[in-house]
C-alpha positions as CSV (number, residue, x, y, z in Angstrom):
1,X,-54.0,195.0,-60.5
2,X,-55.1,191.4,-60.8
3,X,-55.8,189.7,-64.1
4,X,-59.2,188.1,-64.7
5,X,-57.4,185.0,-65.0
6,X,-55.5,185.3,-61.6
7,X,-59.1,186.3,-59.9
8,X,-60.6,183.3,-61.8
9,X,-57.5,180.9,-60.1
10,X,-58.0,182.3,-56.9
11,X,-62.0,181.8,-56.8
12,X,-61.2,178.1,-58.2
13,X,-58.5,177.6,-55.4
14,X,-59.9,179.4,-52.5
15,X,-64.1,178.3,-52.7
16,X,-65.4,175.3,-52.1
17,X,-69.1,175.7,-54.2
18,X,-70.3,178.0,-57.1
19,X,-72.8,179.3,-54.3
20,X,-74.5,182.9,-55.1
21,X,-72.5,184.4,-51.8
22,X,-69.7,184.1,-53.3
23,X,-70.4,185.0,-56.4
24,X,-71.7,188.4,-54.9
25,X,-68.3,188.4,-52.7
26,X,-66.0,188.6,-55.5
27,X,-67.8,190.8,-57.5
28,X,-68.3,193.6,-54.8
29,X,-64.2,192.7,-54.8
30,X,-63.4,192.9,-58.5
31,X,-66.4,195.2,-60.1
32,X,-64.5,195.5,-63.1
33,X,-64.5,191.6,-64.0
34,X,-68.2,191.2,-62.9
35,X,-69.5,189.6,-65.9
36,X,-66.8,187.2,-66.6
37,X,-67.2,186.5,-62.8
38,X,-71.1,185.2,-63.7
39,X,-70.2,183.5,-66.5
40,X,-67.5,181.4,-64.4
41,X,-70.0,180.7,-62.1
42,X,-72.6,179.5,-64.1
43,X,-70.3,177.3,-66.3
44,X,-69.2,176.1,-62.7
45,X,-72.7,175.1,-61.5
46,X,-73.3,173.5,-64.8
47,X,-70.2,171.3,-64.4
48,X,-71.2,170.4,-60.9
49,X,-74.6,169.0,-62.2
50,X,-72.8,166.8,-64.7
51,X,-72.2,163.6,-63.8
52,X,-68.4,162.2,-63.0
53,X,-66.6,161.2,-66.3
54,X,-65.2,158.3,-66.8
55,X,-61.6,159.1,-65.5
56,X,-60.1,155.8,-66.8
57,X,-60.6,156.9,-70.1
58,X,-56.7,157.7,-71.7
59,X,-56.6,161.6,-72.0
60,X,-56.6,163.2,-75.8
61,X,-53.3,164.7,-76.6
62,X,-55.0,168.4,-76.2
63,X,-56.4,167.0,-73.3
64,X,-53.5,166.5,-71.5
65,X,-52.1,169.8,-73.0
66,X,-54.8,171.7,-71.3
67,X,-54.3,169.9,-68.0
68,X,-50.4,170.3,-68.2
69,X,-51.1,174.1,-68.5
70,X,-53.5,174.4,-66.1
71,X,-51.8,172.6,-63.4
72,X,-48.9,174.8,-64.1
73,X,-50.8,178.1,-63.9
74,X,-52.0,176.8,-60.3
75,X,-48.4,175.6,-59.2
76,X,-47.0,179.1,-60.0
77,X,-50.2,180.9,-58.5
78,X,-49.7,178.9,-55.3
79,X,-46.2,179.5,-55.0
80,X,-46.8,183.0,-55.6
81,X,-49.2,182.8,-52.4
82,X,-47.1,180.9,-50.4
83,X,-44.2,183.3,-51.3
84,X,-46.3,186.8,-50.3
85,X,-47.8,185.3,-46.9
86,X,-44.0,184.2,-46.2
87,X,-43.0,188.5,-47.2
88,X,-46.1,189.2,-44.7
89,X,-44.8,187.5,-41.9
């Protein structure tokens, strides 16, 4: 059984826009998650109304924490993809 964070990962990898299709896609998918589901998508259309940050700004220490972790978490989930369509084949 997915995780809520693994569904979360895989929404944030796989869709281009917080649209309400999607939304209504992955909760007909994962039932069980539906709320969290909402709630990622609303913080998502929230962020997307914000304007850019100033990316030139040097990153906190937690900052950078967060990031490293994150871009781990989506490292390992794409190799885990990569590694189940290669089994499918």
């Amino acid at each position: 059984m997915a995780t809520l964070e693994d569904v979360e990962m895989d929404i944030l990898v796989t869709e281009d826009a917080p649209t309400r299709e999607a939304l209504d896609r992955w909760c007909a998918r994962y039932p069980q998650y539906r709320r969290d589901l909402v709630d990622l998508f609303v913080w998502w259309t929230i962020d997307r109304l914000r304007p850019e940050p100033d990316y030139s700004a040097p990153l906190s220490a937690d900052e950078q924490a967060m990031c490293d972790r994150l871009a781990e978490k989506a490292l390992t989930r794409i190799r885990a993809m990569d590694a189940e369509r290669r089994s499918g084949q």
